[in-house]
N, C-alpha and C positions, 0 to 999 in steps of 0.2 A: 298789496294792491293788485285788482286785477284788471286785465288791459283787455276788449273786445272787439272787435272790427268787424265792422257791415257793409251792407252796401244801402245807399238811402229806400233801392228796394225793400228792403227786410225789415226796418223801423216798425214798429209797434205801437200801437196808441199809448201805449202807456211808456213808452222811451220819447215820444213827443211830445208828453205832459211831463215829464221829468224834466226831457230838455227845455219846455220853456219855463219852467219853475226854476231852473236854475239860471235865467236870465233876466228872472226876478228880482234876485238877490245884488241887483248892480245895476246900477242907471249908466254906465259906460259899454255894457252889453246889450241896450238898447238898438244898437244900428238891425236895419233889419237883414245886414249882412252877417246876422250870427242866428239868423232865425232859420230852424230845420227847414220850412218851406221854400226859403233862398237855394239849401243844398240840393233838396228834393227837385224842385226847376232846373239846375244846371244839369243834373244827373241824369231828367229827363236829355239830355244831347248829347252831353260824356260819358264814356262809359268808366271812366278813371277817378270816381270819383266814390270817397271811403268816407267813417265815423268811425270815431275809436269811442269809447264805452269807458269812462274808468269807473272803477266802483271800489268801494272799501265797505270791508264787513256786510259785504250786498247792497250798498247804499250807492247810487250814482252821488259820484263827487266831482264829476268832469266829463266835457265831453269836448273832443276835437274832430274838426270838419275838414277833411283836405282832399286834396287832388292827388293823385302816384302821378306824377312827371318822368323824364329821363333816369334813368340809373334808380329808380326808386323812390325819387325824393319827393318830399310833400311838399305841397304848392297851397297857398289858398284859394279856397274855393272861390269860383269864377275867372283864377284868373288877372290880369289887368284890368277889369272890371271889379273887382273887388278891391277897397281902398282901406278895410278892417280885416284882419287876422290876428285872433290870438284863441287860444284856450279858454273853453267855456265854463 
């Protein structure tokens, strides 16, 4: 597996059609708090705000949206305004 990290400045048209393509695949990814343009909004005001990239055999197979907070650690995106996190 390989592991990527961006910033939602660097996104790609074609990693935002990946990424909603794989929120196709599950009517529980529906919140539009797993939608790139959620991350892409808060990012516009934080500047602590990543996407990790997973891919196998080149194929996006996941994607996680988080915040870097204190000491490193990932947050979900938005925040306490965010009421969904998980791996996409």
């Amino acid at each position: 597996m390989q592991i990527n990290v961006i910033t939602p400045a660097e996104l790609s048209d074609t990693q935002i059609r990946d990424w909603k393509n794989l929120l196709l695949l599950s009517e529980e990814l529906s919140s539009p708090f797993f939608s790139p343009e959620f991350t892409q909004a808060v990012a516009r005001h934080c500047d602590n705000v990543y996407i990790a990239f997973l891919q196998e055999e080149g194929e996006l197979v996941g994607v996680f949206p988080f915040q870097r907070g204190k000491w490193n650690r990932g947050w979900p995106v938005g925040g306490r305004l965010n009421d969904f996190q998980a791996g996409i």
